[in-house]
N, C-alpha and C positions, 0 to 999 in steps of 0.2 A: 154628159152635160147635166148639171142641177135643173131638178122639179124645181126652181124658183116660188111658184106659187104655192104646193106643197109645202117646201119648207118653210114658207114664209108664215104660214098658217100654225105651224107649229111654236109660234115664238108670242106668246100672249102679249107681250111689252111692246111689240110693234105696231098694234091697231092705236099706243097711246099718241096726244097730240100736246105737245109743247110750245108755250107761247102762242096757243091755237093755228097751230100749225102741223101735220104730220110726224112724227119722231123720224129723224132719219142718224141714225145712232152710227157713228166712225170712229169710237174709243175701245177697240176690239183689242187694242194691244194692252190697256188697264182691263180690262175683264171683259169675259163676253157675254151675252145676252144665254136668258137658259130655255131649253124647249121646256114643250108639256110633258114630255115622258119624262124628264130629273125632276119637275115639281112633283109629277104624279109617284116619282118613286119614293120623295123623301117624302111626300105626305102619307103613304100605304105604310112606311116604314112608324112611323109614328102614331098611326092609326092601329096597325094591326101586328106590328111584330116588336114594340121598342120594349130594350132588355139591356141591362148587362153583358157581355158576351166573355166568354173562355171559360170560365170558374162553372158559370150557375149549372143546374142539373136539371132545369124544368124546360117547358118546352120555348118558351119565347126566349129566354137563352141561346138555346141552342138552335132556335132557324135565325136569330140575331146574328150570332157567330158563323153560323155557313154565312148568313148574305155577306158577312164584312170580307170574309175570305173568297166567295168567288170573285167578290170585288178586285182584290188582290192577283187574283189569277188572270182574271183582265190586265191589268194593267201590266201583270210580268209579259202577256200575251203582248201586249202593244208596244213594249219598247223589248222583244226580243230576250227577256233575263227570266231568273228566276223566282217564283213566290217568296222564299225565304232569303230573296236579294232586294225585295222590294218594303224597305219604311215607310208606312203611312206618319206624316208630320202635317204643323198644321199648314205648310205650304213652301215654297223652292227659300224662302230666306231661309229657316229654319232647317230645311236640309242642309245647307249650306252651312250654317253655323255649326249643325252637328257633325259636320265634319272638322271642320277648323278646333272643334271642344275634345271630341272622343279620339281625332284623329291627330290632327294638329300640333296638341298640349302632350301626345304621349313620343308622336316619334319623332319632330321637331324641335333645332337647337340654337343658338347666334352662330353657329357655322352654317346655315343654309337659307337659301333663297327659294322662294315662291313666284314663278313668273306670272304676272295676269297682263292684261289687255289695257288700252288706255279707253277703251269703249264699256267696260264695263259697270254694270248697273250697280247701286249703292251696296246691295244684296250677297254681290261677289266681290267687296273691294273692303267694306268697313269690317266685317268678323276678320281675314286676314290681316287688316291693320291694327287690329285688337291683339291677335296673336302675335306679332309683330313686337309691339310697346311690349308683349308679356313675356316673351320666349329671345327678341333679339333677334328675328327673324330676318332675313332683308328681302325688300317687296323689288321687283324688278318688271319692269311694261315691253309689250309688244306695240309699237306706236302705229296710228292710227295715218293712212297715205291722204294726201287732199280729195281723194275720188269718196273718203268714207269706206275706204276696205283696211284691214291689217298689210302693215309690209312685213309681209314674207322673205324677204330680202335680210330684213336685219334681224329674224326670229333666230336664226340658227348664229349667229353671234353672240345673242344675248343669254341663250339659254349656256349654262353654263355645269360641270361636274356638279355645282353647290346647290342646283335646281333640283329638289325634292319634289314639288309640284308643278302643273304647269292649270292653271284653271282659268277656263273662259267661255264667255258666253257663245253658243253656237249660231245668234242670231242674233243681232242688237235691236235692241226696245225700242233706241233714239232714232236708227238711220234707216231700221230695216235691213239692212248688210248682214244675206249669208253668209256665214265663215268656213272655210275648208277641215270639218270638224275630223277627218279622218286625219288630213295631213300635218293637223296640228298635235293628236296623239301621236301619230307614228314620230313626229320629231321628239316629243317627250319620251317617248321609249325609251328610243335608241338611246339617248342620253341617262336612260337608268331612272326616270322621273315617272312620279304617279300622274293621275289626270282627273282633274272633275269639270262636265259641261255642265253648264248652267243650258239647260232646255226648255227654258217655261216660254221662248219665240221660235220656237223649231217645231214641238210636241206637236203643238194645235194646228199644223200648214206643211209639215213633210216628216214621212217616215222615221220610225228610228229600229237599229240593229245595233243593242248593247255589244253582242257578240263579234256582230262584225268589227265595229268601231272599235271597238278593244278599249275603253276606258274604264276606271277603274270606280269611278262616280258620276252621279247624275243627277240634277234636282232637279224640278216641275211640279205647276201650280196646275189642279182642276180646272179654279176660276178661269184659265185661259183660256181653254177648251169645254167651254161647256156644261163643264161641273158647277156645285156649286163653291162656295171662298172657306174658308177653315182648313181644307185637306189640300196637300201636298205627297209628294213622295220623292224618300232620296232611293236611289239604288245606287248599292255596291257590291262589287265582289266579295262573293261570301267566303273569303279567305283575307279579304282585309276586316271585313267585321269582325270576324271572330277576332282577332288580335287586340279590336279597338277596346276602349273602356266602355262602360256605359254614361251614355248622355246625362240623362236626369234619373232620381232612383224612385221608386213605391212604386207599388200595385203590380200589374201585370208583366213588368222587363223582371220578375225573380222568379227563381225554383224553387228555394229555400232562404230562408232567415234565422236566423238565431240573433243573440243580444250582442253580440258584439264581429257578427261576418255575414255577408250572404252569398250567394250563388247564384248569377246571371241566367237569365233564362235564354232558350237557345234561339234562333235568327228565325224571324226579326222581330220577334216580341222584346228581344231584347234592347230594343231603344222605341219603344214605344210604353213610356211609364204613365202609370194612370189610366184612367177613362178614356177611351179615343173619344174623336169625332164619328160615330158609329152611323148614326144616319147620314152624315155627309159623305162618310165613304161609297154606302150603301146607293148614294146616288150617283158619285161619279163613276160607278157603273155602268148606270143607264147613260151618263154620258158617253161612255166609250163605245159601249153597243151601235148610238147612236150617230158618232165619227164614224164607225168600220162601216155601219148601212151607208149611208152618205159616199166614204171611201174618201181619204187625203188626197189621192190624185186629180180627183173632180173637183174637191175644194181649191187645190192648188191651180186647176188651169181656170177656174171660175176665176181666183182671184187677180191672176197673170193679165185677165181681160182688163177687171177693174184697176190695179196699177196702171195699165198702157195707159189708160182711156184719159184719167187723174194726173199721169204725169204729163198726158198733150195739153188738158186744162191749166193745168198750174205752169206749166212752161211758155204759155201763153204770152202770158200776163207781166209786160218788164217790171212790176212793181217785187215782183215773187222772186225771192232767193231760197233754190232746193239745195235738199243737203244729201249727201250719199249716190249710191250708184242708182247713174241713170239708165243702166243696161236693168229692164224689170226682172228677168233671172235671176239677177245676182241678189237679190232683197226679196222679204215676204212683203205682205201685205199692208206697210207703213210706211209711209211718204213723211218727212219733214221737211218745212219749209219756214220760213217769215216773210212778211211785209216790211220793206223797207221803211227804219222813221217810224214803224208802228213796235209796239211790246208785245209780245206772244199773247198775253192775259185779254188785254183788249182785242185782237182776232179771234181769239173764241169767244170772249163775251160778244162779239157781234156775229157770228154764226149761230151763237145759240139762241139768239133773239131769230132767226131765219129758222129754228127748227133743228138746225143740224147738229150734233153733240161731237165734236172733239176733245183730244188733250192738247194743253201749253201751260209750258213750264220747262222746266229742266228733266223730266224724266226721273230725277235719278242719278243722273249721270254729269254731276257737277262737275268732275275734271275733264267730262269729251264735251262739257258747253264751253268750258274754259280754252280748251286744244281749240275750238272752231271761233271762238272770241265773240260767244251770243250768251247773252243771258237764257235763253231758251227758245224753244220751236213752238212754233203749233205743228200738231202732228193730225194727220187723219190715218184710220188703220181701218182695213177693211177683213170682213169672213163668210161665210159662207151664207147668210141672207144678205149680203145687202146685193143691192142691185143699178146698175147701168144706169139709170135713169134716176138713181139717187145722187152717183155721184156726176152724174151734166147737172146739178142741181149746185156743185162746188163754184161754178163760173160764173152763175149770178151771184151767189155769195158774195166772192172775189171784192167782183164790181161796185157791189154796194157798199163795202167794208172800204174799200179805194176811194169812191166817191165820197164817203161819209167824212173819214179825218182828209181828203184834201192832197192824197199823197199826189208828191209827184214823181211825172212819169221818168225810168232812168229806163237800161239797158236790162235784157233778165240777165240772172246770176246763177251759177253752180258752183258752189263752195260746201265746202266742209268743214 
C-alpha cells in the first residue's frame, strides 16, 4: 500500500490552488507531475556537474558522461535490455519516427504491408503514413471491438506473408485499453514480421520484459513516468541496429570523418547525433530510482482502487457516456467519457473552474474518435499521488457541469 501522504509531500505542484481552489491534477496520461528528487537532480546537475559528455578529457566531462550512462543502465535495467540497445531521443514520437527513417526507408518496399491498430496515437500512425506516400507502402488496421479492445479474431486474417511489421500501442492513451502485448508479437512472429510497442501508456503502470516479450522495438516518453519532457527512448535489438542507417548525422553518432565518407559510431551513440538532452537524462534517473522505491505493483493496485471507485462515479450519472472496458483490469489508469449534448472543451472548461485538471479533445487519435463517432472525450487519468478523496470530488463536478448547460436526463451509455 502507498505512503499517500509521503508521496504526496514529494510533489511541490500539488500544495498549488487553481481558480482558488486545491489543484487536483487527472491529466496523468499527457504528462505527470515530477517529484523533488528529478528537480533536485536536474538542478545539482546544472549546479555542479554540467559538461559536454564523451569527447572532453577534464573532469566535469567525465562525471557528466558516467551520470548520463548510469542513466542509461537504468533504464536498460527497467525494461529488461540492453545499455547499448537503449536510444536516448527526445521522446517515444521520435523513437518512433527513428524507426520508420533508419529502418523503414532501408528494408521497406510497395510490395509490403505494415499492420497497426485503429486505436493508435497520431505518434504511431503519421511517420508510417509518411513512409507509405514514400516507399508505397500498404498500411493495414487491427480494428477496434465496440467494448474499446482490439479484435483478435480478425488479427490473424489480416496480417498477411506482406506484413514486414506489425506496430502497436501496448496501451491506449484514449480508452485506457490494455492490449495483449505478448500475444500480439508472438502472432507477428510466426508470420516472419518485426514489432515495435509503442509503451509511453504501459511504462509508467506495469512492468516491462524486452526479453521476455520478444519484440524487436520499443518507444517511451520520461515525461510519462515521472521524468522530466525532452528525453525519450527507443530500444531495439542490437542486431537490427547495427543493420539500420543512421538517423541524423554530426557530432557524436561518428568514429571517424573524412571529406567525402564517415564511419558510424557503435550502438547507441550511433543515433544519438549532437548534443543530447544531458541533464534531462541525468534526471530521468532519479525518476526511475524513484518508480523502483515506490514499486509499479503498488502503483498499479493504488490505481485499480481509483478507476473502480471513478467508474461507479461516472456510471452514475445517465448524462455520462463511458468509452472502453469496463472490466478495471483490462485498462490503466484513464477513463474516457462525455456528457451528452455537451463538447469535450466545455467539460473540462468547467472542471477546471472546480479545481480539477483533465484532458478533452481528441487525444491524438483522430481515426479512433472517428471509429466511436465523437469528436472527442474528456478523459480523466489517474497516478500514483492522487487520491480517493480527490476523485469523489469528480461527482460534484458532474452535477454542477449537468446542472449548469441544463442537460437532460437520458439512460447511461457504454459505447466506444
Amino acid at each position: 500500500m502507498l505512503d499517500l501522504q509521503k508521496i504526496r509531500e514529494d510533489f511541490p505542484i500539488l500544495r498549488r490552488r487553481v481558480h482558488g481552489r486545491p489543484l487536483v491534477y487527472f491529466d496523468n496520461a499527457a504528462t505527470t507531475q515530477k517529484p523533488r528528487q528529478v528537480i533536485a537532480a536536474l538542478a545539482d546537475f546544472y549546479e555542479n556537474h554540467n559538461a559536454n559528455i564523451h569527447r572532453g578529457v577534464h573532469a566535469l566531462s567525465d562525471e557528466a558522461t558516467q551520470m548520463v550512462e548510469e542513466s542509461r543502465r537504468k533504464v536498460a535495467a527497467f525494461i529488461g535490455g540492453s545499455p547499448r540497445e537503449c536510444v536516448f531521443t527526445r521522446n517515444a514520437t521520435e523513437a518512433i519516427n527513428l524507426v520508420a527513417h533508419a529502418w523503414g526507408r532501408k528494408f521497406l518496399g510497395p510490395q509490403d504491408e505494415i499492420l497497426l491498430t485503429e486505436m493508435e496515437h497520431h505518434s504511431n500512425l503519421v511517420p508510417w503514413q509518411i513512409l507509405a506516400q514514400e516507399k508505397g507502402v500498404r498500411l493495414r488496421f487491427i480494428p477496434v471491438t465496440s467494448e474499446g479492445t482490439l479484435d483478435l479474431e480478425a488479427a490473424p486474417r489480416i496480417i498477411t506473408p506482406k506484413v514486414k511489421l506489425v506496430a502497436f500501442t501496448a496501451a491506449s492513451n484514449a480508452l485506457g485499453t490494455i492490449n495483449p502485448v505478448e500475444e500480439l508479437i508472438a502472432l507477428a512472429r510466426a508470420n516472419g514480421a518485426r514489432t515495435l510497442v509503442d509503451a509511453s501508456q504501459w511504462a509508467p503502470h506495469l512492468p516491462i520484459d524486452a526479453g521476455r516479450w520478444g519484440c524487436d522495438f520499443m518507444a517511451f516518453s520520461a515525461h510519462k513516468m515521472l521524468g522530466p519532457t525532452g528525453i525519450g527512448v527507443l530500444y531495439g535489438r542490437a542486431e537490427l541496429l547495427e543493420g539500420m542507417d543512421p538517423f541524423l548525422g554530426g557530432g557524436d553518432m561518428i568514429q571517424r570523418v573524412f571529406l567525402e565518407r564517415f564511419t558510424p559510431n557503435v550502438l547507441p551513440h550511433k543515433f544519438e547525433a549532437g548534443t543530447p538532452n544531458i541533464a534531462d537524462a541525468v534526471a530521468f534517473g532519479a525518476a526511475l530510482d524513484y518508480l523502483g522505491q515506490v514499486g509499479l505493483s503498488a502503483i498499479r493496485e493504488h490505481e485499480l482502487g481509483l478507476v473502480r471507485r471513478a467508474l461507479e462515479i461516472l456510471g452514475a450519472e445517465p448524462e455520462v457516456a463511458l468509452y472502453g472496458p469496463r472490466d478495471p483490469l483490462r485498462r490503466t489508469g484513464v477513463i474516457s467519457f462525455n456528457l451528452e449534448g455537451l463538447h469535450p472543451h466545455d467539460v473540462g472548461t468547467s472542471f477546471d473552474l472546480a479545481g480539477i485538471a483533465i484532458r478533452a479533445g481528441h487525444h491524438c487519435c483522430q481515426p479512433l474518435m472517428m471509429r466511436m463517432k465523437v469528436p472527442g472525450t474528456a478523459r480523466v487519468s489517474f497516478y500514483l499521488y492522487n487520491t480517493a478523496e480527490e476523485v469523489g470530488l469528480l461527482g460534484p463536478a458532474l452535477r454542477k457541469t449537468i446542472a449548469f448547460f441544463g442537460l437532460r436526463r437520458t439512460r447511461p451509455t457504454v459505447v466506444t
